[in-house]
C-alpha positions as CSV (number, residue, x, y, z in Angstrom):
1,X,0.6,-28.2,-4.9
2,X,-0.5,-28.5,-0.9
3,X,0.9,-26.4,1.2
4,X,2.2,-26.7,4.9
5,X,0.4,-25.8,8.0
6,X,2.3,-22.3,8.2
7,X,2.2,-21.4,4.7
8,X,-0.6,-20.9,1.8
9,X,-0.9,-21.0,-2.3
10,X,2.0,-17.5,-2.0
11,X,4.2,-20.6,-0.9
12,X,5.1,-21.7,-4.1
13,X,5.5,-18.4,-6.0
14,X,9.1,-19.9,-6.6
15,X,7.9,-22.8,-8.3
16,X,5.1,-20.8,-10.3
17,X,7.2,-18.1,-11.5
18,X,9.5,-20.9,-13.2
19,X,7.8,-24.0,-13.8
20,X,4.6,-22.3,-15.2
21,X,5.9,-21.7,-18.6
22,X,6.4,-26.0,-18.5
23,X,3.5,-27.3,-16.5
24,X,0.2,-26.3,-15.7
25,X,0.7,-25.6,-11.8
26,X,-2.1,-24.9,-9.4
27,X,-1.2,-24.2,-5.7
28,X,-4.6,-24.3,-3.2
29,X,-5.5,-22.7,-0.5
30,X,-6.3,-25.3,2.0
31,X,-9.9,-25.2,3.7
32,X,-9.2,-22.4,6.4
33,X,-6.4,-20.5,4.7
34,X,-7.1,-17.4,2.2
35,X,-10.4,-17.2,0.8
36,X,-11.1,-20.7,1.0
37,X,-13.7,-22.1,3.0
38,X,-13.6,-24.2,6.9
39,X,-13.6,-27.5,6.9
40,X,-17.2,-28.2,8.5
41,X,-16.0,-30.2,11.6
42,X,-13.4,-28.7,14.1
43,X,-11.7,-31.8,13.9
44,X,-10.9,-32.8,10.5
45,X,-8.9,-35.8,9.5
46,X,-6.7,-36.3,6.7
47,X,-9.4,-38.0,4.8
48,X,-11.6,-34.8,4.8
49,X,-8.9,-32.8,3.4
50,X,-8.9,-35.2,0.8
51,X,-12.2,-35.3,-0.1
52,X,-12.2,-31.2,0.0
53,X,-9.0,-31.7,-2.9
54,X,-11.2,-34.3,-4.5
55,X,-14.1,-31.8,-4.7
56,X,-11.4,-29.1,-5.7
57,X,-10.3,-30.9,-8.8
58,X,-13.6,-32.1,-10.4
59,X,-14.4,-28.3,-10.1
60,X,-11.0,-27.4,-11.9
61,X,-12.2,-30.4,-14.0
62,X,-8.7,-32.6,-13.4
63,X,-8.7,-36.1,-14.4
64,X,-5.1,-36.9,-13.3
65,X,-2.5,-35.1,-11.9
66,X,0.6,-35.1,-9.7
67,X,0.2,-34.0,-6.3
68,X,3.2,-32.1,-4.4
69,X,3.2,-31.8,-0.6
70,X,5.1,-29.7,1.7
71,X,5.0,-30.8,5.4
72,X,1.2,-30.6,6.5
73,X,0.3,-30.8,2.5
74,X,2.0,-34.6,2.5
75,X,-0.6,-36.0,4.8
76,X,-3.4,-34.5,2.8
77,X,-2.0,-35.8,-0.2
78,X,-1.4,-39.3,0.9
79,X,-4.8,-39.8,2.0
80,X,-6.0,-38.5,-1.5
81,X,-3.4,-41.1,-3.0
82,X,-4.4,-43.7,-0.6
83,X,-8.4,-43.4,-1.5
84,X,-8.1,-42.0,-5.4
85,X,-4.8,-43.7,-6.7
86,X,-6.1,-43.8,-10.2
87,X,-6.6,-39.8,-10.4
88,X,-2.2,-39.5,-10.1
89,X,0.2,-40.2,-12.1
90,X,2.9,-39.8,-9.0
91,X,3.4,-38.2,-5.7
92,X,5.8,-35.9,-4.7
93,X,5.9,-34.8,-1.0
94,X,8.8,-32.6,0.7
95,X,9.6,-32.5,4.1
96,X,6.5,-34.5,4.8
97,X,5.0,-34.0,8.3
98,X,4.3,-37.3,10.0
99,X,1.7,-36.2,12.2
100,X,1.0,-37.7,15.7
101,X,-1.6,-40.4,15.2
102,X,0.5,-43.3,16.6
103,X,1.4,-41.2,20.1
104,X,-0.7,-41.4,23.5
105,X,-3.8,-39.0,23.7
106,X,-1.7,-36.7,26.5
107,X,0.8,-36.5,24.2
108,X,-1.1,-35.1,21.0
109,X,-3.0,-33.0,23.9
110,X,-0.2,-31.5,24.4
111,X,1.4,-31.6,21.2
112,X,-2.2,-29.5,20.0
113,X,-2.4,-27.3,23.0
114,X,1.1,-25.9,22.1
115,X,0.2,-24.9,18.6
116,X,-3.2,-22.9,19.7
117,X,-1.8,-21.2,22.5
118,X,1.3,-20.1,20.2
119,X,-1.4,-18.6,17.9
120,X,-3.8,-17.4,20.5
121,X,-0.4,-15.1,22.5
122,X,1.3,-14.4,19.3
123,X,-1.0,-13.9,16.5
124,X,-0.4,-14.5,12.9
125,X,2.0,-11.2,12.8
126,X,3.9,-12.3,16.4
127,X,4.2,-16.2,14.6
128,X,5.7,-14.8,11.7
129,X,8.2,-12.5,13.7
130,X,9.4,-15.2,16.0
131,X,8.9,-18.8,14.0
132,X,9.3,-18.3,10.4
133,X,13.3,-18.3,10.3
134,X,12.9,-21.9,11.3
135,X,11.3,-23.2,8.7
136,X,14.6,-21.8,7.0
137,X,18.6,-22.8,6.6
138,X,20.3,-20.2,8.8
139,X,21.8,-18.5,5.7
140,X,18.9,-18.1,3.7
141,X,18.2,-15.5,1.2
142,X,16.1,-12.3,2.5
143,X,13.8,-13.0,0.3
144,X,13.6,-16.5,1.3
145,X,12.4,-15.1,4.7
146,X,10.0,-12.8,3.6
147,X,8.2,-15.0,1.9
148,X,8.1,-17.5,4.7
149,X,6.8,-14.4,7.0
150,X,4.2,-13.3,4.6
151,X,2.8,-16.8,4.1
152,X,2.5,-16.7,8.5
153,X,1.2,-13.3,8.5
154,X,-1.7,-14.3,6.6
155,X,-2.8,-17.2,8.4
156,X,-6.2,-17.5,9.9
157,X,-6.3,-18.6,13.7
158,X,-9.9,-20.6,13.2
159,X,-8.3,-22.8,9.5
160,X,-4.6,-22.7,11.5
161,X,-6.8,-24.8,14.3
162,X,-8.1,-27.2,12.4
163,X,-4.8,-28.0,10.3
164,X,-3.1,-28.5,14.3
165,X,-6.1,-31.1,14.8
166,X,-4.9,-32.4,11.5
167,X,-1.5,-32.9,12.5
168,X,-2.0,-34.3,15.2
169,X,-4.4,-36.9,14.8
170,X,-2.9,-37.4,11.0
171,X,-0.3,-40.7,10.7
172,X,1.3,-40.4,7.1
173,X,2.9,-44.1,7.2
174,X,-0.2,-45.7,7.7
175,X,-1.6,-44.2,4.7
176,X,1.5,-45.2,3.1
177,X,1.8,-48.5,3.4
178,X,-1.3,-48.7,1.2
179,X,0.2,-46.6,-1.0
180,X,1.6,-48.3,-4.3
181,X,1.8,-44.7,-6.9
182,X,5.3,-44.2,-7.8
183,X,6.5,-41.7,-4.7
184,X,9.5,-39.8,-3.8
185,X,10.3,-37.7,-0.1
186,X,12.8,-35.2,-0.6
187,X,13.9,-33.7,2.5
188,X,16.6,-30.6,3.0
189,X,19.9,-31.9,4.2
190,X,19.3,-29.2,7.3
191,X,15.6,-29.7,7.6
192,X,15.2,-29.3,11.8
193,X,11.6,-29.6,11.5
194,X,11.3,-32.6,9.8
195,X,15.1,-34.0,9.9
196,X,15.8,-36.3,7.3
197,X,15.9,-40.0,9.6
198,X,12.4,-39.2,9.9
199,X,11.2,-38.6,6.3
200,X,14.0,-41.4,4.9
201,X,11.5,-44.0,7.6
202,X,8.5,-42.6,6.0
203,X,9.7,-42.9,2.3
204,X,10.3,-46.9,3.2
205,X,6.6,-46.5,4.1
206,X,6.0,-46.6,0.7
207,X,5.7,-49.5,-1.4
208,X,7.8,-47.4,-4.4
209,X,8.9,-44.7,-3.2
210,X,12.4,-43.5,-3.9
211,X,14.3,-40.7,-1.2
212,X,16.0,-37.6,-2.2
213,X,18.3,-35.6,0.3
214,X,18.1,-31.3,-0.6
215,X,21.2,-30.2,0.0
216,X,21.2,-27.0,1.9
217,X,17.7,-26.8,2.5
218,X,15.8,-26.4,5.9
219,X,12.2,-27.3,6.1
220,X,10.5,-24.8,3.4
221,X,12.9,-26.2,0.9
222,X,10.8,-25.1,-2.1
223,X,11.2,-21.6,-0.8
224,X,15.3,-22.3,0.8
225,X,16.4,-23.8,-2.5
226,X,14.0,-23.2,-5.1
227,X,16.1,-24.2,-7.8
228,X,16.8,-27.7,-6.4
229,X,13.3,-28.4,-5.6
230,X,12.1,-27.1,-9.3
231,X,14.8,-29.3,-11.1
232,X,13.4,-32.3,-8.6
233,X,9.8,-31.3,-9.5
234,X,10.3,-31.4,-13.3
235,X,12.4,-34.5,-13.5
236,X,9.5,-36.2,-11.8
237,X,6.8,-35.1,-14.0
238,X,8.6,-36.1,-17.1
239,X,9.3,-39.5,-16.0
């Protein structure tokens, strides 16, 4: 389970604390976020995160497995699927971030430029404060947005910078159009991050990929509607 750019492993504690009794669910940290170790390039692409999840796995000594994604997560998880098909059985990504490999350079300048100065003024704490409700339906649960805040609040400025350069750089539909896994994009019906005409375009990316709408759901739907996204989680499994 691969976590967005504004979130951690804590992300899914809503799919841990009720799939775990039915799955054996691990949630990473990302290179750069908790404990875990920087990517050694400032620049990484998608491709190195998947090689780092590569590495992670043979350590955790995983044959095969589905992969979930949330938003930055689905780019790292593509390019795993792209290069390792034959360690998944399926891939699962929600509100997948498209990243911003197909725009002009002055437009991922500025697109990157944005993201570090937001986290050089504000800080991990002032991010939290002022950007976690928008990850978030507008009537979310409390809890909802605490645990959207906490995940911000612990972010690390250097591992945030290299998942920007990540984004991006990153272009999720060219990775999926080599992508032949069985693969479904579930987006939340009032996702504003990444709305739903963009992740139903990158779900016909895919050469069998099928598209589920989350109904009620902003961007963190794993967190918004936890029970939707753990009832989509577990029918794909079992299939």
């Amino acid at each position: 389970m691969l976590h967005g750019i504004g979130g951690g492993s804590g992300s899914w504690l809503p799919q841990l604390e009720t799939l775990g009794d039915r799955f054996r669910l691990i949630a990473w940290d990302a290179p750069g976020y908790g404990t875990s170790t920087l990517m050694n390039n400032t620049s990484p692409s998608a491709n190195d995160y998947a090689a780092a999840l590569t590495r992670f796995l043979d350590a955790l000594q995983i044959e095969r497995c589905v992969l979930v994604g949330q938003s930055l997560g689905a780019l790292m998880a593509t390019a795993f699927a792209r290069a390792l098909p034959n360690r998944l059985h399926g891939l699962l990504l929600l509100g997948p971030a498209a990243g911003y490999g197909a725009a002009s350079q002055a437009k991922r300048d500025e697109i990157l430029a944005g993201r570090l100065d937001a986290m050089t003024k504000l800080g991990p704490a002032g991010m939290a404060a002022t950007r976690a409700g928008a990850l978030l339906a507008t009537d979310a649960a409390p809890e909802a947005r605490e645990l959207v805040a906490d995940g911000m609040r612990r972010l690390r400025p250097d591992g945030f910078a290299q998942a920007a350069r990540l984004l991006v750089n990153g272009d999720l539909a060219a990775d999926a159009r080599h992508v032949r896994l069985t693969t479904l994009v579930g987006c939340g019906t009032v996702d504003t991050i990444t709305p739903e005409a963009g992740c139903r375009a990158l779900a016909a990316a895919f050469a069998n990929c099928q598209y589920h709408a989350i109904p009620g759901a902003g961007h963190a739907s794993n967190i918004d509607q936890p029970a939707r996204v753990n009832a989509l989680i577990e029918r794909f499994a079992m299939d």
